[in-house]
N, C-alpha and C positions, 0 to 999 in steps of 0.2 A: 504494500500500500504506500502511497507517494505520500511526501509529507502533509500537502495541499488535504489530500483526502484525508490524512487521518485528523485534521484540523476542524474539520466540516463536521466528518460522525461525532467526535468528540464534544462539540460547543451542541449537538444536536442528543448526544447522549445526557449533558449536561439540563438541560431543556427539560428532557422526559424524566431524569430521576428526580427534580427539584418536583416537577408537577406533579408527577403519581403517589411520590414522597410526601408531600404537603397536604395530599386526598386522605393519604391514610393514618397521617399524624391528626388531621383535623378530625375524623373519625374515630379515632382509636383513642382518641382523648377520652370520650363517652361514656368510655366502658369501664367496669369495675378496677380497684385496685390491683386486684389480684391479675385478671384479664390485663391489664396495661403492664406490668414488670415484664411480662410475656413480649409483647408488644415492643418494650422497648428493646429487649433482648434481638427483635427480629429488624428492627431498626439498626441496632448495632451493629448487626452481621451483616446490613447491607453498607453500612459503611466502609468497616473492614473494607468490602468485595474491592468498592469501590475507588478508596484509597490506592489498593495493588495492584489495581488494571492501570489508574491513573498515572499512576508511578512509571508502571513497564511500558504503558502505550508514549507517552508523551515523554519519558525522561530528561527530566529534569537535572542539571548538573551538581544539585545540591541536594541527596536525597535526605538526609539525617531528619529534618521534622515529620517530612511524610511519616516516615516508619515509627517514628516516634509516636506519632499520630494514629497509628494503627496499633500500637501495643495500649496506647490510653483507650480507644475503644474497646479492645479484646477484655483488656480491665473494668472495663464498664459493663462487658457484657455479663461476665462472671459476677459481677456486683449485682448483677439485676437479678443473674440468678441465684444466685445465695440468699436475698433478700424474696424472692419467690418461696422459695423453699424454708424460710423459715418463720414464713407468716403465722403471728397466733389465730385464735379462732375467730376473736374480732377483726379481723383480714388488717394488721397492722404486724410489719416484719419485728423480730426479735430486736434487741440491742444489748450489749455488742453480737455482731456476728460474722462470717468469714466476709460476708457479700458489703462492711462497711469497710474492712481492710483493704479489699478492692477497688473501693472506692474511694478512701484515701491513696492507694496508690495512681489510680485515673489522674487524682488531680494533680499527683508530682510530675506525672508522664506529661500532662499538659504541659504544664509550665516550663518542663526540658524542652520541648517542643516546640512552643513558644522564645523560650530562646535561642533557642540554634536554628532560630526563622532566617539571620542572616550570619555567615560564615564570622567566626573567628577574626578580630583585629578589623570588621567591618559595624563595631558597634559604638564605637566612640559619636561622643556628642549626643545633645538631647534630653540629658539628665535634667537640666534644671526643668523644661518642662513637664517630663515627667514627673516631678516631682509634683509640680503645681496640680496639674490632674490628679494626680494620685492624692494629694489631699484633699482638694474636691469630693471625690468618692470616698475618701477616710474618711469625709465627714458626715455623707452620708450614712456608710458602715458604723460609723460611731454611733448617728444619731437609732437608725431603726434595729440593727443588731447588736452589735457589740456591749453598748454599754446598757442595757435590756437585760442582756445574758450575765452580765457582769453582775448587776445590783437590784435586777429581780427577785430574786432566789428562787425562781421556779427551777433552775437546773443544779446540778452541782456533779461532782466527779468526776467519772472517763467521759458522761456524755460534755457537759459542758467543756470540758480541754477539746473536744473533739469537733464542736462546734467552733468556740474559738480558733483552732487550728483552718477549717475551712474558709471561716471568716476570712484570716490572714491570708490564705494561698488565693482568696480572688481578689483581694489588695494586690498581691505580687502580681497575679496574671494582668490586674488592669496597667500594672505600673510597663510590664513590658511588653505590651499591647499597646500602649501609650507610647513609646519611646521608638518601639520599631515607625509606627505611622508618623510622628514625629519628624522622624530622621531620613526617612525614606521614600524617594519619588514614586518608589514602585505606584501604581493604580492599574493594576490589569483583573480582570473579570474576577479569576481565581482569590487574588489578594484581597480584593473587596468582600469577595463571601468568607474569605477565613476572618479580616475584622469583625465581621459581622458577627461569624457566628462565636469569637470572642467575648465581644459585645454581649450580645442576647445570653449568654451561659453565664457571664455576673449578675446581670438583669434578673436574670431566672432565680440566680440561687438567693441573691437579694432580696428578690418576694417569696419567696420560700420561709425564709429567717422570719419574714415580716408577718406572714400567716402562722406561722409555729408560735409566733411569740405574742401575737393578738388572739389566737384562739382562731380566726377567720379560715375559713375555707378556699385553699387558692392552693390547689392543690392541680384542677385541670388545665389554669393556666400557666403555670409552674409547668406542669409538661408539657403544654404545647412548646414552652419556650425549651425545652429541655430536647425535646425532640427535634423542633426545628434547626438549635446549632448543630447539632448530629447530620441535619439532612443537608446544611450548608457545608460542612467540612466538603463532604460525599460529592455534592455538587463541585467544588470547589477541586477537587482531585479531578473528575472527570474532565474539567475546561482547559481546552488545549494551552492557555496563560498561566497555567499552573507551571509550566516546567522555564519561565521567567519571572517566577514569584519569590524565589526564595535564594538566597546561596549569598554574592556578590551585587548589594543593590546598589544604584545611583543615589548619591547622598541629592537631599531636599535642597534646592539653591533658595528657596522664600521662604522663610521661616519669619517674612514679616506680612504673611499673607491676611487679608479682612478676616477670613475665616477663623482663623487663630485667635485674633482683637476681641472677637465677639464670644470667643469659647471663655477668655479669662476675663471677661466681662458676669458672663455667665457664671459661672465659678462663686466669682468675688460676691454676685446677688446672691445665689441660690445660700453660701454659707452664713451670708448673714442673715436670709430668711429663715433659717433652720435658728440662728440664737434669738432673734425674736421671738419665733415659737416656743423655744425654751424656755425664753423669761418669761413670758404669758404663763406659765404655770409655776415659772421659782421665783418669789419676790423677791428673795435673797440674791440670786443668782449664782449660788454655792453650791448647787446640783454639780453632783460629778459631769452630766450630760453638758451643761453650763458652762463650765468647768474645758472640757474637752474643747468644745466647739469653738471655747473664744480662745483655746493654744493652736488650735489648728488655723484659725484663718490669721490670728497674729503670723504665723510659719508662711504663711501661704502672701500674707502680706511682705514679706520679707523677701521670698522667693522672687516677688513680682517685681521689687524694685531691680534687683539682681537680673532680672529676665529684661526689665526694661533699659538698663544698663549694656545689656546684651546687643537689644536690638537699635539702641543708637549707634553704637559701636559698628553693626550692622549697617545700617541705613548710611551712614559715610561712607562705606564702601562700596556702596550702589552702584557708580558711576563707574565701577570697574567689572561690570558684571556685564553679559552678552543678555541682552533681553529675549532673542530667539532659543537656544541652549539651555541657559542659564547657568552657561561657564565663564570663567573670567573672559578679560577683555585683554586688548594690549598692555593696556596699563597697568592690570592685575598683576601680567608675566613679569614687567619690567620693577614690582614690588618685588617679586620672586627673585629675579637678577640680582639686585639692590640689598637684600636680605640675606641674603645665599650664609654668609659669613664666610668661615672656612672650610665648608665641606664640597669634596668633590661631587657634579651634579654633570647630567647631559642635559642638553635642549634638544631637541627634537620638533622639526616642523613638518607636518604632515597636510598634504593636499592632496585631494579627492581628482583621481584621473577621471576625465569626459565629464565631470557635471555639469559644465556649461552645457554642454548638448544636451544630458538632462533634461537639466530645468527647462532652456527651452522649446524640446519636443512636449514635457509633459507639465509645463506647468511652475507659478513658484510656489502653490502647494505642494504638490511630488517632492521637490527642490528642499522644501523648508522639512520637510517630513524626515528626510534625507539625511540633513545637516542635526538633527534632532536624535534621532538614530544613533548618529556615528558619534555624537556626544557622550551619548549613554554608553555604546561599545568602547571609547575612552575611557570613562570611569570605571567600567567594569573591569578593565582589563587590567589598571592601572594600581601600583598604590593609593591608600587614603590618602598618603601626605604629601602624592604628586600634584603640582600645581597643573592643570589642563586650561588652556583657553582659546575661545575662538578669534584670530587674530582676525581677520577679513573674507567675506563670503566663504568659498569651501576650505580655508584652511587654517588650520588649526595646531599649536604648540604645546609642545609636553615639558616641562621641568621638573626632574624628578632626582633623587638624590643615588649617588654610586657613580660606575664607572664603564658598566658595561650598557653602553645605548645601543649595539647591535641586539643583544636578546629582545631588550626593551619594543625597538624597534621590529622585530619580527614579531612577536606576540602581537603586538598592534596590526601587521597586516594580517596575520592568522587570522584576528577576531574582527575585521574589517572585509575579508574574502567573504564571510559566509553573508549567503543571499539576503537580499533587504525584502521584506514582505510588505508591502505598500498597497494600500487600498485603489484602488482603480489599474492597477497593472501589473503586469506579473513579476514573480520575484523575477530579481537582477542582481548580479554580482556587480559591487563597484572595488576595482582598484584602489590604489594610492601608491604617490610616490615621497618619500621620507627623507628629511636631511639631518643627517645626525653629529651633532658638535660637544665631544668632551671638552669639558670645563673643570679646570683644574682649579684643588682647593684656597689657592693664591694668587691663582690668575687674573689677570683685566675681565673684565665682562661686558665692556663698550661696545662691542663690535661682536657680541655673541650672536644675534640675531642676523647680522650678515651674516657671517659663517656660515648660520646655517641657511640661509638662504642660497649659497651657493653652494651646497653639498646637496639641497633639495633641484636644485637647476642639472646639476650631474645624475641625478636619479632618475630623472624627468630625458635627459637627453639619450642614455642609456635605456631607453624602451619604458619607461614608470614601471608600475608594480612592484618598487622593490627600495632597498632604501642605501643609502649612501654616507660614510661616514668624510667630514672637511676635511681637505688636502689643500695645505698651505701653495703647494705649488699653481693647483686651479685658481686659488686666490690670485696671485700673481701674474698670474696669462690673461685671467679678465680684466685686471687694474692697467694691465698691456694693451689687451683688447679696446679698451673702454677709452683708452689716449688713443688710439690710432684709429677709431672712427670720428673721435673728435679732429682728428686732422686730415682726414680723408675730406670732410668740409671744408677746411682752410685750403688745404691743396687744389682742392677745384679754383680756386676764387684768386687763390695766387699764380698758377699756371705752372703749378708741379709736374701734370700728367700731360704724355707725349704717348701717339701711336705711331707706335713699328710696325712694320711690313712684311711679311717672310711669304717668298713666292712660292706659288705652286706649279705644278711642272704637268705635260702630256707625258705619260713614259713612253709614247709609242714615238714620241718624234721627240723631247728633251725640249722642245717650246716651254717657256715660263705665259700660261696663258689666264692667270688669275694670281692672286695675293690674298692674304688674311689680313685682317687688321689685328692688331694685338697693342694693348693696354701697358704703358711703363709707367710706371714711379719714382722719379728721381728727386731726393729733396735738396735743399740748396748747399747744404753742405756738401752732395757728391754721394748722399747714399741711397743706396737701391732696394727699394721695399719690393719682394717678391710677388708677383701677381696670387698664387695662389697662398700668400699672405692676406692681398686686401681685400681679395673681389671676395670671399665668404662674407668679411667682414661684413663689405658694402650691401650685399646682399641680404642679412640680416639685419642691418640697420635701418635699410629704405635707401642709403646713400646710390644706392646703385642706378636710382629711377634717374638721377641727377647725372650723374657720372655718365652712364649711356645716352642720355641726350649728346652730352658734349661729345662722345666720342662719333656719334651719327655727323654729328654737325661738320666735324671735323675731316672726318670719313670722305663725306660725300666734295667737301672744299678741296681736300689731296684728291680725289678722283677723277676732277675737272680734267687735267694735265693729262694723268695716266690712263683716262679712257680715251680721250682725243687721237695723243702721241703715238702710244703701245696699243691701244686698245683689252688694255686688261680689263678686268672686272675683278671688284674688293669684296670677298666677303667678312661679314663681321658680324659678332657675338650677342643676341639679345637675350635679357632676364626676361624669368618669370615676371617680375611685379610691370616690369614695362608692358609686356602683352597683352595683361590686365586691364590694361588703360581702352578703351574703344575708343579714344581718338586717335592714336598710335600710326596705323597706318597712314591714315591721314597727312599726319606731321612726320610722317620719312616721303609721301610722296612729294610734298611742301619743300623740303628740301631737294629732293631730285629736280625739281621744275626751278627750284631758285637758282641752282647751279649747273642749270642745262644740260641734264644726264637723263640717258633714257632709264629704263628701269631695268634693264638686263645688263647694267653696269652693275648692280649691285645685290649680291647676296644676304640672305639674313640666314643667319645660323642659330637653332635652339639648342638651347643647351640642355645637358640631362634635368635640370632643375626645373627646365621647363613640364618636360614631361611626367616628372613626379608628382610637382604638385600644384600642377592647374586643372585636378581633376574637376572641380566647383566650378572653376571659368572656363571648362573647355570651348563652350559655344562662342564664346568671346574670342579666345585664342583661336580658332578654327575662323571666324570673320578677319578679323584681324589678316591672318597669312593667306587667305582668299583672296583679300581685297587687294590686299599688294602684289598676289602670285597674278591675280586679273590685270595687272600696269607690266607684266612682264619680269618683277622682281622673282629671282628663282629660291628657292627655300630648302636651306641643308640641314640634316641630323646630324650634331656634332656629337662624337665619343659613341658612336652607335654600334651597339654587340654588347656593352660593359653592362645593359639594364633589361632588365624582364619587361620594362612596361615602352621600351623603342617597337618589338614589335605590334601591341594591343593600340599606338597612336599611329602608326604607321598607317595604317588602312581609313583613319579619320580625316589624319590631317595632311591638308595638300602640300606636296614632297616633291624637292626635284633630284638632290643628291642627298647620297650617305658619306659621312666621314666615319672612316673605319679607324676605331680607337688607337690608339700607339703601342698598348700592349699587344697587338696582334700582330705589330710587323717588326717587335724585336728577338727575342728567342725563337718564337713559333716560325717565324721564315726561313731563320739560316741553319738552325740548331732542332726545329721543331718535329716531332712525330710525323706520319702520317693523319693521324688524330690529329695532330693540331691543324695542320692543314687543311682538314678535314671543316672545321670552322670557317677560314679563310674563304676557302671554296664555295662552303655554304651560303654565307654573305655576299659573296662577287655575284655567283649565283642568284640570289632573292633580287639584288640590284639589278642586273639584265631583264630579269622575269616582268620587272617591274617598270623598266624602261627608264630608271633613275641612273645618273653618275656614281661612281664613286671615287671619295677623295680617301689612299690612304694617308695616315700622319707618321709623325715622327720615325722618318727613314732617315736611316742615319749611314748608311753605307753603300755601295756602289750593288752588292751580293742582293742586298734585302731587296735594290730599287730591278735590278735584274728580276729576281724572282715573281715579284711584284708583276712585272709586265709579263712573263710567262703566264702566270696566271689569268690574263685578261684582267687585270686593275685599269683604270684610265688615268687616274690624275695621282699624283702623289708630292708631301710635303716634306719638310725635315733638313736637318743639318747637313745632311750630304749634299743637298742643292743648293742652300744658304743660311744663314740664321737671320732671325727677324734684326731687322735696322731700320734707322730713319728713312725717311721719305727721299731724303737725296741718294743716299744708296743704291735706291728701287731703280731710279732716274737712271743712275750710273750702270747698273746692271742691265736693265733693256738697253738704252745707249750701247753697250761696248759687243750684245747681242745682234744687232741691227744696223751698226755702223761700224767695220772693221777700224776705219782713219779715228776715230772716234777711241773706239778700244785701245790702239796703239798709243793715243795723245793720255788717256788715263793712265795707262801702264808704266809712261816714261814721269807722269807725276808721280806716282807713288812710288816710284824708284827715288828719286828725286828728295823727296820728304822721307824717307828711310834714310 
């Protein structure tokens, strides 16, 4: 059964036992004393069931209260029947008897139960409240039972210690019933009927005491209430929120909530209506009852300032709280920072892979549901006394004390992989990707929040889903990075950048019958910034939209001369982000017509980056190299064979030549398999089929350019035929190609100048 399903039976088995359960408790009240121990007995055994299916269908990672839960029934049940079994003849059970021992044990079993509701070192905080509630109810305990049984004298002996004893254990149960809801965000279906049926079983045994001790008959509602927590536990097991109710809870962030205001509001009245009543009948006011009730709400008055003390303390630090989550805020962490002292601690930043697409396919409800979620899956994962907070939209900070943030960090994606179950869509596994920055117990802490932001940008670049611990040397190549895009803009503006030329050759006749343009950087000093140093850069920055105009502009001004004279044609290199533009064409035909070139002067070459990732603008991209391929501009694949996705664009986008990467005409030519050539072949190949040119690159020897033309290659590039140079170079190279007298008057100047 899939999990989905077993979610459905369960909230629907949940359903039927509450409803048939509550038919037969409402009925079974009716019946004799004797007939109802019976009764509860068959009650009890369907808890039991209940409890153990629950347990094993849904499994919960916390099971210790369930089972606990089931041994206090089993002890109820035995109690009911001992008490069955040893009714006098006035259908009233003996005392003492085996079936009250049992009963005494039920209620220790509760209250174990009750506190191992949440794991171990998960129950800090909460106390003063607790407190406050629990003398609320002491006071009532005090007023209807306790001190009745005390200074009545209708009891005395084992039964009175025995009563007294009960008394106290649903003191204790309400105090840690108090303290878990308290302290606990938990609210799923499951947790609400076990409050409850906590609730209801003090309630119960309260009017119990109250009837025993007035004479009054409340004895069938006393078991409805008796019965009904039994049928809540029961229900409460069966609901598939049961197995996220108990173990590792998320600590409560509003512990300044109305609801709370108005509990110890209530409190504060109800105890002082209980000593009015009490003075209305002691004019003294020296009644032990009297007595008690004005120690209690003095304690309780005490408690409140302390609580109120608490929550100013609180309410200043509002502003550092995430109002969506209700985890800290930036501000919170950078207390955390600030406070650290001297213990060694990791940072840990954590962001949610694809949310944005998320949110925006489903919604910023889905979105917020999301970020809600992975809050929870934070704290739960996390120490008590790791600081977590939501820095901005999906991502979120961990400060947490030690030194190993790799585990830290894995456990957080563990509990972050399992499926989000979201109302209106179906479960989805969401990612993250982690930056992880140890923080030494003496160290600076200025720049910890960088750190880890770029050890989260390395996690992120290496595929997400995983996490990444700071590497000072990453630091230092982005501090790199980060100047030299800032000068990649100066350099445009000051006239840094110069394009070189490197011819290309027919191999069947050695004709130089086109050129590349190619991108240099030379700064004033004399130094030579590598192309495949800046143009990533440019390319990541945006600089590159900028930079490529100029070198079109530039391009097409050198071409004037060199289409006229030689009649070459320039091809040259366009981005992704330029293509993008749908004025583009446009503004290269603008230039061809301003500098009186036709258009099968000039080539535009895509680069692999083109084809990777304009999968969103293909249609753009695709008008774009139409519109210019319709003026007669011809359009090359540059680096073409290196990428899986040359040939799925190949058949889209309108093509006239291929440039066959450079790793195929260096080993693989001279040195290469038949398998490698095999490739080779295959490519020249797909180009004829296709009725496209092909340019090979980087030929660097006389053998590779031989083989090359064996093969039927057409055009080829590389150092064996020239290396890229200035524009007068190109000039001097055709010249001395076309004009013998010419060739000789150059030859005898660089003799000359040597």
């Amino acid at each position: 059964m899939t999990r989905e399903k077993a979610d459905v039976s369960g909230a629907v088995a949940n359903r039927w036992y509450l409803a048939v359960g509550g038919a037969v408790v409402l009925v079974g009240t009716l019946l004799p004393l004797g007939i109802r121990l019976w009764l509860y007995i068959a009650v009890a055994a369907s808890v039991m069931g209940a409890v153990t299916i629950g347990t094993r269908r849904h499994r919960p990672a916390w099971t210790a209260p369930w089972w606990l839960m089931v041994a206090a029934v089993a002890s109820s049940l035995v109690a009911n029947a001992g008490w069955a079994l040893s009714l006098t003849p006035a259908g009233v059970p003996r005392f003492p008897s085996f079936g009250d021992l049992f009963y005494a044990l039920m209620l220790v079993l509760l209250v174990l139960s009750n506190y191992w509701w949440v794991r171990p070192g998960q129950r800090r905080g909460g106390a003063v409240e607790a407190a406050i509630v629990t003398l609320g109810g002491g006071a009532v305990s005090w007023s209807v039972v306790i001190e009745p049984l005390l200074f009545d004298g209708r009891f005395g002996g084992l039964r009175l210690a025995s009563y007294l004893c009960y008394a106290a254990t649903d003191l204790i149960f309400l105090v840690l019933t108090v303290r878990v809801v308290m302290v606990s965000r938990v609210r799923t279906p499951a947790y609400r009927l076990m409050v409850g049926a906590s609730s209801l079983l003090i309630i119960s045994n309260t009017v119990n005491f109250a009837g025993l001790l007035s004479g009054t008959d409340l004895d069938r509602l006393v078991a409805i209430g008796w019965l009904g927590s039994y049928l809540l536990i029961g229900g409460a097991a069966l609901h598939p929120s049961m197995a996220l109710s108990t173990g590792t809870v998320t600590r409560n962030s509003a512990p300044t909530s109305r609801g709370r205001l108005v509990l110890y509001v209530a409190l504060i009245l109800g105890i002082g209506a209980l000593t009015v009543a009490s003075l209305a009948t002691d004019v003294g006011g020296r009644s032990p009852r009297t007595i008690g009730l004005v120690l209690l709400g003095g304690a309780m008055s005490i408690l409140l300032i302390v609580r109120m003390a608490q929550l100013a303390a609180l309410l200043s630090r509002r502003s550092r709280l995430d109002g969506l989550t209700g985890l800290g805020n930036r501000a919170r962490l950078q207390d955390g920072l600030d406070a650290a002292g001297r213990r060694e601690q990791v940072l840990l930043l954590v962001d949610l892979d694809g949310f944005r697409d998320l949110n925006d396919s489903f919604g910023d409800r889905i979105g917020d549901a999301v970020l809600v979620e992975t809050a929870r899956r934070l704290r739960a994962v996390l120490p008590d006394r790791a600081t977590v907070v939501r820095i901005s939209g999906d991502e979120f900070a961990v400060l947490t004390d030690g030194r190993d943030g790799a585990t830290v960090a894995q456990n957080i994606l563990d509990a972050l992989h399992t499926p989000y179950r979201l109302p209106g869509i179906p479960a989805r596994r969401i990612a993250a990707s982690i930056g992880v920055v140890p923080l030494g117990a003496n160290g600076p802490r200025r720049y910890a929040l960088r750190d880890a932001d770029l050890a989260l940008r390395s996690a992120r670049l290496a595929g997400g889903q995983q996490y990444a611990v700071y590497d000072a040397a990453v630091h230092a190549e982005r501090l790199a990075n980060t100047q030299l895009v800032a000068d990649l803009h100066r350099a445009l503006e000051d006239g840094e950048f110069t394009v070189h030329y490197q011819p290309i050759v027919a191999l069947a006749t050695g004709d130089i019958v086109e050129a590349e343009a190619l991108l240099r950087w030379t700064r004033p000093d004399g130094t030579v910034i590598p192309p495949g140093r800046f143009i990533p850069l440019a390319e990541q920055s945006g600089a590159i939209v900028a930079i490529g105009a100029w070198v079109l502009a530039q391009v097409c001004a050198d071409l004037g001369a060199l289409h006229r004279e030689h009649g070459l044609s320039v091809t040259v290199n366009v981005s992704a982000q330029q293509l993008r533009d749908p004025r583009f064409a446009h503004h290269v035909l603008d230039l061809l017509q301003r500098n009186d070139l036709p258009g099968s002067a000039l080539i535009v070459e895509i680069t692999e980056t083109v084809l990777v990732t304009s999968v969103v603008d293909a249609g753009t991209v695709t008008e774009q190299l139409q519109i210019l391929r319709d003026h007669q501009v011809r359009i090359a694949i540059d680096d073409f064979g290196t990428g899986y996705s040359s040939l799925a664009y190949l058949r889209q986008l309108p093509v006239d030549i291929l440039k066959m990467d450079g790793s195929f005409t260096a080993l693989q030519i001279e040195e290469g398999t038949e398998r490698d050539l095999a490739f080779i072949r295959a490519i020249l190949e797909l180009s004829r089929n296709l009725g496209l040119q092909t340019i090979a690159e980087a030929v660097e020897t006389a053998a590779q350019a031989d083989r090359l033309r064996q093969l039927g290659c057409d055009l080829a590039q590389g150092y064996h035929f020239a290396r890229p140079a200035p524009l007068t170079a190109l000039h001097e190279i055709m010249s001395e190609r076309h004009d013998p007298a010419t060739a000789a008057a150059l030859t005898a100047a660089r003799g000359a100048a040597a």
